[in-house]
SETORGU-561887 format. One record per residue: residue in three letters; y, z, x of N, C-alpha, C, O in turn. Coordinates in steps of 0.05 Angstrom, whole numbers, plus 5000, padded with zeros to 4 digits. Layout:
ALAYZXYZXYZXYZX/...
END
This chain:
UNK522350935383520751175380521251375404520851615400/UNK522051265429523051455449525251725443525951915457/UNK526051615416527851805410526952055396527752285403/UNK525552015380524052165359521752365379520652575372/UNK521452265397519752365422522052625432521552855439/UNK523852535432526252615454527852895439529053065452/UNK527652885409528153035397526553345392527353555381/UNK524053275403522553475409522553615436520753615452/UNK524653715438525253895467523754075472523154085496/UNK522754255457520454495469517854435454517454325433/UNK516254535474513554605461512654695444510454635435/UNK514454895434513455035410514554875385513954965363/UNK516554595387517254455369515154215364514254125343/UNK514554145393511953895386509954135380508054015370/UNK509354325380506154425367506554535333505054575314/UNK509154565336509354625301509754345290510154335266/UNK509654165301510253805291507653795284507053745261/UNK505053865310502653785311500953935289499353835273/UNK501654175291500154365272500654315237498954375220/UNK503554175232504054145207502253805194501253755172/UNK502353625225499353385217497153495227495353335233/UNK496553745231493753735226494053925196491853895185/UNK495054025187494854165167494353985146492454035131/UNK496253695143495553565126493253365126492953205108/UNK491853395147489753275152487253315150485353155153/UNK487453645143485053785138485553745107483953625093/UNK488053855097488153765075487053485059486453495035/UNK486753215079485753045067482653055066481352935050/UNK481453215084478953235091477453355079475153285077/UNK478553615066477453785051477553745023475553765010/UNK480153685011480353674990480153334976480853264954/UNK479353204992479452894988482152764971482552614952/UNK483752914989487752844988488052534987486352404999/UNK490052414973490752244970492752255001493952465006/UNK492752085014494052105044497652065030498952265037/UNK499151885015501751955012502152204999504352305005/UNK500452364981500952524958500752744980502752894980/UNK499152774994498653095017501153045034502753225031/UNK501952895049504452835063506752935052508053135057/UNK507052725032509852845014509853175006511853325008/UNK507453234996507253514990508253695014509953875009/UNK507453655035507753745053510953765081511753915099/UNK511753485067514253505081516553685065518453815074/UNK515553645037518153825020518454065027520654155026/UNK515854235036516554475043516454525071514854695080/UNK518354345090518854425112522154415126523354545109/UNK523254375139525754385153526154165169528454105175/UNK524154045178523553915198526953675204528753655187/UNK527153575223530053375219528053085218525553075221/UNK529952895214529252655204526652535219524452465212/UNK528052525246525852515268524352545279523152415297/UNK523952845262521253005273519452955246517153035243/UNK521052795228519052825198517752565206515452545200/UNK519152305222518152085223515552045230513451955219/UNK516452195259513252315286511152355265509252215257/UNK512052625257509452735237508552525206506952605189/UNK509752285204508152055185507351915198505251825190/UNK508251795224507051635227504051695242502151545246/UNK504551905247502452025262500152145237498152225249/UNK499852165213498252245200497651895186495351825185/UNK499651735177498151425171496651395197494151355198/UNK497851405213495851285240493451335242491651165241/UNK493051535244490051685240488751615221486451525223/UNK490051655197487951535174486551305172484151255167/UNK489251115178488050775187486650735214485950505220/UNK486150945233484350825251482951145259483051285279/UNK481251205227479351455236476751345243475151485254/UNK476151075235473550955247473550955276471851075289/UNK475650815288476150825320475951085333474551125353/UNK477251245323478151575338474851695334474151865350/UNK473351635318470751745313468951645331466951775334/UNK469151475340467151315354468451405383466951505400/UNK470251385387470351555421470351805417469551945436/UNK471151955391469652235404466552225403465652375420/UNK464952115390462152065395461352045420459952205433/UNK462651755427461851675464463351845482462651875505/UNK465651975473466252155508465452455500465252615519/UNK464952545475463852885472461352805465460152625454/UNK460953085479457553145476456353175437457953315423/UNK454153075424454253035398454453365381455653435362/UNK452353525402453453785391455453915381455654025360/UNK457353875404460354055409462153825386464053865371/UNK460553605392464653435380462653395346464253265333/UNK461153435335459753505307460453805294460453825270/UNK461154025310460054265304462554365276461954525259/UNK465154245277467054355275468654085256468553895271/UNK469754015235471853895222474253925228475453725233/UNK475554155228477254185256477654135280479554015290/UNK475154245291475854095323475653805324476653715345/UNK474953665312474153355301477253225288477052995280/UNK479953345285481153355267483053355292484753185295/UNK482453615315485053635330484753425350487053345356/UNK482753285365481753125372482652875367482852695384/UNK483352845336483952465321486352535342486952425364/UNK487752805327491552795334491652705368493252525374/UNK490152805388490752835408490052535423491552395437/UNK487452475419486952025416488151945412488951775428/UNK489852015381491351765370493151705393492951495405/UNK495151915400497151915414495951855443497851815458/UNK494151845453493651705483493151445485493351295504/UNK492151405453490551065448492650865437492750625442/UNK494151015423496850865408499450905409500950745398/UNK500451145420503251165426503851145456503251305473/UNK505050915458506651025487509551185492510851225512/UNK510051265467512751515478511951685475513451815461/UNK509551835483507352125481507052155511505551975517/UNK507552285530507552345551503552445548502552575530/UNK502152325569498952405558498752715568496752825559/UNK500352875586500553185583500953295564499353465559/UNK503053255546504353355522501853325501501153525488/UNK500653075497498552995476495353185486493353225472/UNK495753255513493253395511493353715505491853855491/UNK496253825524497453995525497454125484495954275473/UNK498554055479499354065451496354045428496454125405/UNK494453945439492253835428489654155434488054225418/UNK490154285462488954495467489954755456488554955453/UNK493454745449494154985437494354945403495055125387/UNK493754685398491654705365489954885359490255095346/UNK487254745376484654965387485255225380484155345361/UNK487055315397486655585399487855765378487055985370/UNK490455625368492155635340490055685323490055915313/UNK487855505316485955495289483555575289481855515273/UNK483255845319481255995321478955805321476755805309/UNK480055635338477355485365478255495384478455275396/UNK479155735398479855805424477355755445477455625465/UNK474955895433472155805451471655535456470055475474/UNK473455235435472255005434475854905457475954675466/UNK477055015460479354915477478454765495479354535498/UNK476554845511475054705539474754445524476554295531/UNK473554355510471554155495474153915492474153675498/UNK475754035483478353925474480553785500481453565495/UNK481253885520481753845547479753635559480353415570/UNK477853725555475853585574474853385560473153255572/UNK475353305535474653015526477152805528476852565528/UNK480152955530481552785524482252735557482952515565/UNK481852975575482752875604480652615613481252445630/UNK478452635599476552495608476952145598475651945605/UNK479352155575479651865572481951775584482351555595/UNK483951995581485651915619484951825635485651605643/UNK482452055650482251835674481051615672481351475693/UNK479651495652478251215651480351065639480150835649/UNK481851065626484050905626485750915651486450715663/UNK486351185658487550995687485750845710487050675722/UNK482750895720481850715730480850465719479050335730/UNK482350375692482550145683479150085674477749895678/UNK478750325661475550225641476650365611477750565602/UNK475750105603476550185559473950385558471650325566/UNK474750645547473750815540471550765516469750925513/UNK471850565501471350505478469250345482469750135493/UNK466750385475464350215483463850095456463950225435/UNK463249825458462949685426460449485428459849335446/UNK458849535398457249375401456549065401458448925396/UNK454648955404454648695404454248535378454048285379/UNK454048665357454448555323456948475327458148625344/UNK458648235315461248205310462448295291464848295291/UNK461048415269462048505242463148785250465548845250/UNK460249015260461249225267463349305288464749505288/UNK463249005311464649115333467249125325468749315332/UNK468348855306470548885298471549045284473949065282/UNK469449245269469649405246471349615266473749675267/UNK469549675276469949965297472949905320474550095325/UNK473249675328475949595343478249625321480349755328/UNK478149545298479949525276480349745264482549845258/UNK477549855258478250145246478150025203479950065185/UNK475149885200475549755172472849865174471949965195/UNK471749855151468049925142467149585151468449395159/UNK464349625145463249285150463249175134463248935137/UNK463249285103463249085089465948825087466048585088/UNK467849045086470348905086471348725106473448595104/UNK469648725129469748515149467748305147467948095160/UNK466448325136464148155132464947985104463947765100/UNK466848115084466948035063469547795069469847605053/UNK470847825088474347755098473247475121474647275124/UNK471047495134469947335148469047115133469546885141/UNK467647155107466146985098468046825083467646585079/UNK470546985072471846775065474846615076476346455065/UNK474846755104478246595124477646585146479046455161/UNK474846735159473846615189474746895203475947085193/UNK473946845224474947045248477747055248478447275241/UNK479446915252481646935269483846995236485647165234/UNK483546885223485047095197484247315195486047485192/UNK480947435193480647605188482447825206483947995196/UNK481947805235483347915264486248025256487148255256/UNK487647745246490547865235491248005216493548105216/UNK489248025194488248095170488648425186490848535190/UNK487248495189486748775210488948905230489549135237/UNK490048565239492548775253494748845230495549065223/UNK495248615221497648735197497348965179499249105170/UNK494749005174493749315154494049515174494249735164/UNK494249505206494349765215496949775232497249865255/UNK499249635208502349775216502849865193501749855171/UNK505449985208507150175184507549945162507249725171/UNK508249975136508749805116511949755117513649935121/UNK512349455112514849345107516749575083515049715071/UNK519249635075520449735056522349485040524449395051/UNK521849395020522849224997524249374975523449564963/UNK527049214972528549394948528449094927527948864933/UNK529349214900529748944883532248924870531648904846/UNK534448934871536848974855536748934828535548734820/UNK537749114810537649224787540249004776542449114776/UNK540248684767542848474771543948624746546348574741/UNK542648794730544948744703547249044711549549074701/UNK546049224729547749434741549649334765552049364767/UNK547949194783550049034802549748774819549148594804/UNK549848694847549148504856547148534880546048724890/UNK547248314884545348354917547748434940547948624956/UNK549248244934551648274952553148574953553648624976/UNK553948774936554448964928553349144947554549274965/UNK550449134940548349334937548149354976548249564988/UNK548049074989548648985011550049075026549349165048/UNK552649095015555249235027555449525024557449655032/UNK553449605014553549915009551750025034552650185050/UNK549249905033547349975052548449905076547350015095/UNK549749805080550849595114552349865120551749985141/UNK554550005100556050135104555350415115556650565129/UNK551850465101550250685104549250645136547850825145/UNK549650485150548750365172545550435171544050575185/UNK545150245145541750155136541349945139542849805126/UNK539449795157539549515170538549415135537349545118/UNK539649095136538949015116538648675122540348515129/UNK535348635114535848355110534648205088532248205082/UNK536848035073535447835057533547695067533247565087/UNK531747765036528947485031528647255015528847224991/UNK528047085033528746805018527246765000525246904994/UNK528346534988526146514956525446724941523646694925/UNK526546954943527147234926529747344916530547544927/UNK531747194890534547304890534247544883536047604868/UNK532747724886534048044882532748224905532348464908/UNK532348024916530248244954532148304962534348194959/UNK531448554981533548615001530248795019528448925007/UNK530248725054528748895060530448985078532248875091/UNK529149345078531349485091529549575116527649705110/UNK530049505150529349645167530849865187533149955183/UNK529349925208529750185219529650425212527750505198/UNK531250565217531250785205532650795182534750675179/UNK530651035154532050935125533051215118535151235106/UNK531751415124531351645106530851735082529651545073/UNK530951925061530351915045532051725026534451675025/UNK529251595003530551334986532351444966534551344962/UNK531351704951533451814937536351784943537851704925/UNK537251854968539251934974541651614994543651625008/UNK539751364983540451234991542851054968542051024945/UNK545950944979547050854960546550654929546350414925/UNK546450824916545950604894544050654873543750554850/UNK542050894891539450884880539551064852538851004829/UNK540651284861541451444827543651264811543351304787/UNK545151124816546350944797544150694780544850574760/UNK541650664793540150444782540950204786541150014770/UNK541650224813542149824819540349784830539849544833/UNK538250014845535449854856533749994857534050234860/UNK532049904856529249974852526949934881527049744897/UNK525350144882522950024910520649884898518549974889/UNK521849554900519049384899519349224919521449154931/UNK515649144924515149034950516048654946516048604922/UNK516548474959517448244951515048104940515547914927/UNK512548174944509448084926509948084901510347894886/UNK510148354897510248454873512448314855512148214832/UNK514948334870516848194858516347934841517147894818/UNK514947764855513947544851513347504823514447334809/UNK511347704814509647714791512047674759511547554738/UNK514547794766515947794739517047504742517447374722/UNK517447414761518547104765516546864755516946644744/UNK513947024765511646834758511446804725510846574716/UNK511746994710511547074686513946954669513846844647/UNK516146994683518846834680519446894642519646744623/UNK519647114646519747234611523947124594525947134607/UNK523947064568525746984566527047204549525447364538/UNK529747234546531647384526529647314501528047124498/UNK530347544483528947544451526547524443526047494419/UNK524047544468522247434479520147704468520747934475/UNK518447674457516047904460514147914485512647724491/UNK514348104496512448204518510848374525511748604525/UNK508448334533507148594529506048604562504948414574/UNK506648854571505348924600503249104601503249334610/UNK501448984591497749094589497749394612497449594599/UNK498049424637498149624645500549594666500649464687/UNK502149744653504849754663505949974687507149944708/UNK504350274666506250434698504650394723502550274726/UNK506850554745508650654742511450494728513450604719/UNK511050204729514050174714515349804735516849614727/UNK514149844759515449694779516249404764518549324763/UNK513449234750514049004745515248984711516448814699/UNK514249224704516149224677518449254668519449194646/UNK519749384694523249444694524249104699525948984686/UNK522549014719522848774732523448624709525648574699/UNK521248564702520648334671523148444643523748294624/UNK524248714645526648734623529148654638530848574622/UNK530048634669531748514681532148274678534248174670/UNK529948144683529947854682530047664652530347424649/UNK529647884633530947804607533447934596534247904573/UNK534748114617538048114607537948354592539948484585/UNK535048424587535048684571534748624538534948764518/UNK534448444541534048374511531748244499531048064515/UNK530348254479527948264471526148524471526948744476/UNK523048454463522248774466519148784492517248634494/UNK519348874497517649014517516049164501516849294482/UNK513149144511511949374502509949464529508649314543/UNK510249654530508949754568506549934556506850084537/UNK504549914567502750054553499950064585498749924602/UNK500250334574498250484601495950764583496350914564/UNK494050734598493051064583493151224601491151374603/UNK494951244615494751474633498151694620500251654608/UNK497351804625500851924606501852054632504052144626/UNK501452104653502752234674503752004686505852054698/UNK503051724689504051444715506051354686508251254689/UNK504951414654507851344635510451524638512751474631/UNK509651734651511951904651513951814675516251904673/UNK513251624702514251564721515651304706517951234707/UNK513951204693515051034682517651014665518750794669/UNK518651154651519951164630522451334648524751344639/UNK521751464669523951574694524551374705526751374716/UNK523051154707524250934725527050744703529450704707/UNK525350674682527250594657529550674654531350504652/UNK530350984651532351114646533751124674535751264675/UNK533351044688534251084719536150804720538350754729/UNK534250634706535250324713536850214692538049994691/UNK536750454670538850444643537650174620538750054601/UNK535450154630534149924614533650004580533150234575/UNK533649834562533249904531531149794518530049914500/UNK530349544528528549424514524949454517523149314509/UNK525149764537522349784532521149984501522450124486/UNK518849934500517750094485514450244497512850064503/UNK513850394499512550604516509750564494509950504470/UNK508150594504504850584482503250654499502350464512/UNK502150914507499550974512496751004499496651084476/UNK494850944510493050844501491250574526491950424544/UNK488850634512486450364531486950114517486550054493/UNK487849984534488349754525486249624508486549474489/UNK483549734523481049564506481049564470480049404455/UNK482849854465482449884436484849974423485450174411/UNK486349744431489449624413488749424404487449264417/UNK489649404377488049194357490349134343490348974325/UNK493149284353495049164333496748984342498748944328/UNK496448794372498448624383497648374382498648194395/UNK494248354354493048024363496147854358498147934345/UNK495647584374497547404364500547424367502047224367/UNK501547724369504847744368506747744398508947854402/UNK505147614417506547664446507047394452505247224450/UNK510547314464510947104483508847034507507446834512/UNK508947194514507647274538506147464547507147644533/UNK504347584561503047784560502047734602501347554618/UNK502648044602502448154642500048354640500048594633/UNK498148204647495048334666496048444688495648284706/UNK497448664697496648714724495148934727495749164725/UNK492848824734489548954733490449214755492249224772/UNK488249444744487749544759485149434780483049324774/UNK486149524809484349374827483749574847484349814845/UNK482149424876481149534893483649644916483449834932/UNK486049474913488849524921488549484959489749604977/UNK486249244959486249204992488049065004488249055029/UNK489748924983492848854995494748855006496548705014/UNK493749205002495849455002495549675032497049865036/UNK493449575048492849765060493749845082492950055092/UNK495649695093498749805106499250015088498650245096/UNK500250005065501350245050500350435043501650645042/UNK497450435036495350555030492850605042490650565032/UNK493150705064490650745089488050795079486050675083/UNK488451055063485851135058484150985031482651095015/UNK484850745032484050535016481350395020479750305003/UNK481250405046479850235063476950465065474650395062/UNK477750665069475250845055473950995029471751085024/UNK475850985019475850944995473750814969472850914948/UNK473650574981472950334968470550244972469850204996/UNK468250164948465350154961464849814944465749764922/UNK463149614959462549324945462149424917463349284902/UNK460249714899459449784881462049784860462249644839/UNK463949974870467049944866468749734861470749704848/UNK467149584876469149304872468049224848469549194830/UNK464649144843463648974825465349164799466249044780/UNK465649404801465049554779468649424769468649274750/UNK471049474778472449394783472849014775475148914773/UNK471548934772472048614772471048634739472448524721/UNK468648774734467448754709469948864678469948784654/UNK472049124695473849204683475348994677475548924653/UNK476448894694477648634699478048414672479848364656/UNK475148334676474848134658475048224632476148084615/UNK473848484626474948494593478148614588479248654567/UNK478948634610482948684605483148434605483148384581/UNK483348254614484047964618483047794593484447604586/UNK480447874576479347754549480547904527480747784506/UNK481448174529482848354503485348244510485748044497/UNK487448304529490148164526491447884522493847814517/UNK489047724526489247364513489747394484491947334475/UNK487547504466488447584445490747604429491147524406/UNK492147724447495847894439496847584437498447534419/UNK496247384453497647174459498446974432497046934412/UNK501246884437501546704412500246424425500146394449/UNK499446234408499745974413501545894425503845944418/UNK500845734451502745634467504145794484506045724498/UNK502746084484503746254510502946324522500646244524/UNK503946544546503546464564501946784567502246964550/UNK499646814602498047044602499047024633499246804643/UNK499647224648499247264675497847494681498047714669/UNK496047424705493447544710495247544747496247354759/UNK494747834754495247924779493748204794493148404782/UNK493548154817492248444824493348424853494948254858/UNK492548624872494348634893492648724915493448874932/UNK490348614914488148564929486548244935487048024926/UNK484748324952484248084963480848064963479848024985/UNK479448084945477647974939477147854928478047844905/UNK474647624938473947464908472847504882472947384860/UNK471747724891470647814859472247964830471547964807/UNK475048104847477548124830478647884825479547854802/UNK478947694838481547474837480047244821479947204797/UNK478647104845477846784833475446814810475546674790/UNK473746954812472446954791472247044773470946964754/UNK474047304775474947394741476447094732475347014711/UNK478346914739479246754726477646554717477746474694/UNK475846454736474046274733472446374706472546264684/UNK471146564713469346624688471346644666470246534647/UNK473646724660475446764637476046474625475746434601/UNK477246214647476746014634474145844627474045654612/UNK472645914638469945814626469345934599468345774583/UNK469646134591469746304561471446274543471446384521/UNK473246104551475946084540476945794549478645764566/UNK475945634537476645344534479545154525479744914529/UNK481545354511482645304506484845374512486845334498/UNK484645514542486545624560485945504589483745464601/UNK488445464597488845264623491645424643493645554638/UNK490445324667492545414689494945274687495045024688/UNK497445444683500345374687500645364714499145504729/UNK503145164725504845124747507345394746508245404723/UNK507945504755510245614761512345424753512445184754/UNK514545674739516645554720518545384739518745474761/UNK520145134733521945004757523945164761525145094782/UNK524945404747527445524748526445804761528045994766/UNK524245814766521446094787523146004815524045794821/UNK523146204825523146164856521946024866520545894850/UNK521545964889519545734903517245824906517146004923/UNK515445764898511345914897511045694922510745454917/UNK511145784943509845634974506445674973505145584992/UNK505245804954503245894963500445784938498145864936/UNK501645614925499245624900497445374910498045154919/UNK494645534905493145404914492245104906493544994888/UNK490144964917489744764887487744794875485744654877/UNK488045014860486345184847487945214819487345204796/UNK490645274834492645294813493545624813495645664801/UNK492445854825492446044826494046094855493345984875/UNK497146334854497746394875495946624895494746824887/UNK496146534920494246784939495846854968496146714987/UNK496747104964498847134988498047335011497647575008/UNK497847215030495447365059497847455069499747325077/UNK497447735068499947795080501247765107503647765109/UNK499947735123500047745159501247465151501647405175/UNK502247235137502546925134504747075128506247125147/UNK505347185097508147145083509747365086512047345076/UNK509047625102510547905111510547975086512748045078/UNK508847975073509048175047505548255037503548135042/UNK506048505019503448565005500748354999501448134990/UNK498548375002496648144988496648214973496148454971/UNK497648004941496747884925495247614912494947404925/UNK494447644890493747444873494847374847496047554834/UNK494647174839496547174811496646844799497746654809/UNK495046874774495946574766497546694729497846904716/UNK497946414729499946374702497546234692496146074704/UNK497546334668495646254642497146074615499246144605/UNK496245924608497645864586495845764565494545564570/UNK495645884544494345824514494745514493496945424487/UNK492445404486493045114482492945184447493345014430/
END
C-alpha cells in the first residue's frame, strides 16, 4: 500500500481522492446506498489510475465496516454539540480516523491536512477548527501511548464497539462459538474480501486459464479440494478486462459458494430446478458440472438479478438453462418432475460481511426471524418439485441459527420421509460436515465465505 500512497504526489490529488470518498459516503448516508452499488457508480465516472481507485475502496469499505468504532471516538474526543451538529462534518471525520486508526501508509499530516481542506471544500469552513483539533488531539494520545478509545466494561458491547458489529450479533456469535471464535469471527469480517474465480471446464481448463493470468502478471493460486478454483491475489484490476473473462472460461465465484453445485452434484440428462437462482453464480455452476446437458430451470421473481443472470449464461455459452420468473411460493407446475432441486435461500448474508459491510447494519434479530420464517416455506414448496428418491439442497451464506439449523430441523420434523444425505464420494472432500450431517463453514477456519448447506434426500 506504500505505493498507492506514493502515487499521490500533490495535495490537490490526495483531496480530490478524499473528496470523491466522501462524496460516496454521503451518498451512503443520505440516500441509504448500497456501499458496492454507490462505489462502483462512482468510480465509472472518474479518471482516477488504478491506484488511486484502490485508496479510494478501500478507504470507503473501511469506514463502513468500522463506522461503530469511528463513532465512538468522535463522541469521546469532540465535544457532543459540535461533532452531532453536522452529517458531514461526522463523515469528514470517519475519513480522517480511519486513516490515523488503520492505515499506516497515511502520513498523520496528510490525513489531518486533507481532512481540514474537506471542511472547508463542503462549506464547513467555520467547523475546520473542530476537525484539526479532534484529530490532532488523537495524535497526541497515541503518541504518548494512551488508546484514545475508551470501552466499556459489558463484554458484548465492548467487543461490539472494538470490532465495529451491533450487540446483537455479538451476543448471538458468543452464544453459539465462545469468545475467541467469535474475536476471529470479527477480525476476518473486517478485511478486504478474498477474490475466487471458477473455470468455465467445458470452455477451457484450470491450467489454461492459469497460464493466461500468470502471463497477465495476476498472482494466482490454486484451491485444494476445489477442481475449478483459482484465487487471484494482489493487484487485479478490472475483472472485465481480465484474460479469459469475455471468452467465458471464468466466472467470479467465491470457493463457498462453489461448494454448493458439488454438494448438489447434478448429473447429465438430469432435471434441475434452482428455486432462486440469480444472479446466476451457482446455476451456471450446476449446468457445467452436467456438461451442459439436461434441463435447468432457474427461477427468481426478481426480473432485473434474471437479467444478470441470463448475461452470465450467454457469457459462459451455456444452453441448458431455462429462465422462469416468478415466486416460487406459487409454481404449482414442477410437483414431482425434478432430479434434484437448489434452495439457495435468500438470507441475512452475515457470511458475507467482508464483502458486504453494510450488512452488519443493515440487519435487525426481527429481520432475521422474519427471514428464517421465509425460509422454511421455500424449503417446504421446493421438496414438492422433488421426485422420489431425490435429492433437495438447502444453502444460505450466513451464519445464524435461526436461518441454518432450524429451518432444517423443523423441515425434517414436518417431513418424515426425508433424511440427511452424505456428500457424493465423487464431491470434493466436505472437511466440514457436521454430525449433524449438515455442512457449516466459519470462514476465519476455511479462508472462504460463511456458509451452510446440507443435502436432502427424499425416501
Amino acid at each position: 500500500m506504500n505505493v498507492i500512497y506514493k502515487t499521490l504526489q500533490s495535495t490537490e490529488k490526495i483531496t480530490h481522492s478524499r473528496q470523491l470518498v466522501f462524496s460516496i459516503l454521503r451518498e451512503i448516508e443520505r440516500r441509504d446506498a448500497y456501499t458496492d452499488i454507490a462505489l462502483d457508480r462512482a468510480l465509472k465516472q472518474t479518471s482516477l489510475i488504478t491506484s488511486d481507485r484502490a485508496l479510494v475502496t478501500q478507504l470507503v469499505y473501511g469506514i463502513v465496516r468500522r463506522k461503530r468504532t469511528l463513532d465512538t471516538l468522535i463522541d469521546q474526543l469532540g465535544k457532543k454539540s459540535s461533532s452531532q451538529q453536522s452529517r458531514d462534518l461526522r463523515i469528514i471525520l470517519y475519513i480522517g480516523l480511519y486513516q490515523l486508526r488503520y492505515l499506516t501508509q497515511i502520513p498523520p499530516s496528510a490525513a489531518v491536512n486533507t481532512a481540514v481542506e474537506l471542511a472547508k471544500e463542503n462549506r464547513l469552513k467555520k467547523l475546520s477548527g473542530v476537525v484539526n483539533g479532534i484529530l490532532r488531539q488523537y495524535i497526541r494520545l497515541t503518541q504518548n501511548k494512551i488508546e484514545p478509545l475508551i470501552l466499556p466494561d459489558n463484554p458484548i458491547t465492548k467487543l461490539g464497539i472494538l470490532s465495529s458489529f451491533p450487540d446483537f450479533m455479538i451476543e448471538m456469535w458468543l452464544e453459539k462459538w465462545g469468545l475467541e471464535t467469535t474475536k476471529q469471527l470479527c477480525d476476518w469480517f473486517n478485511q478486504p474480501p478474498l477474490l475466487d474465480i471458477r473455470i468455465n471446464t467445458l470452455k477451457s481448463t484450470l491450467e489454461e486459464v492459469e497460464a493466461k493470468l500468470t502471463e497477465a502478471n495476476i498472482n494466482v493460486v490454486r484451491l485444494k479440494n476445489l477442481p475449478q478454483a483459482l484465487r487471484l491475489t494482489g493487484k487485479i484490476g478490472a475483472i472485465q478486462q481480465l484474460p479469459g473473462f469475455k471468452e467465458g472460461w471464468w466466472t467470479v465465484q467465491d470457493s463457498s459458494a462453489q461448494l454448493v453445485g458439488h454438494l448438489l452434484d447434478p448429473q447429465p440428462s438430469e432435471v434441475i430446478i434452482d428455486a432462486c437462482a440469480a444472479p446466476g453464480g451457482k446455476t451456471t455452476h450446476i449446468a457445467e458440472l452436467m456438461g451442459d446437458q439436461g434441463l435447468i430451470w432457474a427461477c427468481d421473481r426478481v426480473p432485473s438479478r434474471l437479467k444478470k443472470l441470463k448475461a452470465n449464461a450467454q457469457r459462459l455459452q451455456l444452453k441448458s438453462l431455462q429462465i422462469l420468473e416468478g415466486d416460487i411460493l406459487e409454481l404449482d407446475q414442477f410437483r414431482e418432475i425434478a432430479d434434484r432441486v437448489l434452495v439457495d435461500a435468500p438470507c441475512s448474508g452475515l457470511g458475507t460481511l467482508h464483502r458486504h459491510p453494510d450488512l452488519r447494519w443493515r440487519q435487525t434479530p426481527d429481520k432475521i426471524e422474519e427471514l428464517g420464517i421465509l425460509q422454511q416455506q421455500l424449503l417446504d414448496k421446493a421438496a414438492s418439485w422433488v421426485k422420489s428418491k431425490g435429492i433437495l439442497v438447502y444453502s444460505t451464506c450466513t451464519l445464524t441459527f435461526r436461518e441454518n439449523e432450524a429451518v432444517i430441523q423443523q423441515f425434517l420434523a414436518s417431513h418424515p420421509h426425508w433424511k440427511i444425505e452424505p456428500p457424493s464420494s465423487n464431491s470434493p472432500t466436505f472437511h466440514w460436515v457436521t454430525a449433524s450431517g449438515w455442512i457449516e463453514i466459519l470462514p476465519h477456519q476455511q479462508q472462504m465465505d460463511g456458509f451452510f448447506m446440507v443435502k436432502l434426500k427424499k425416501g
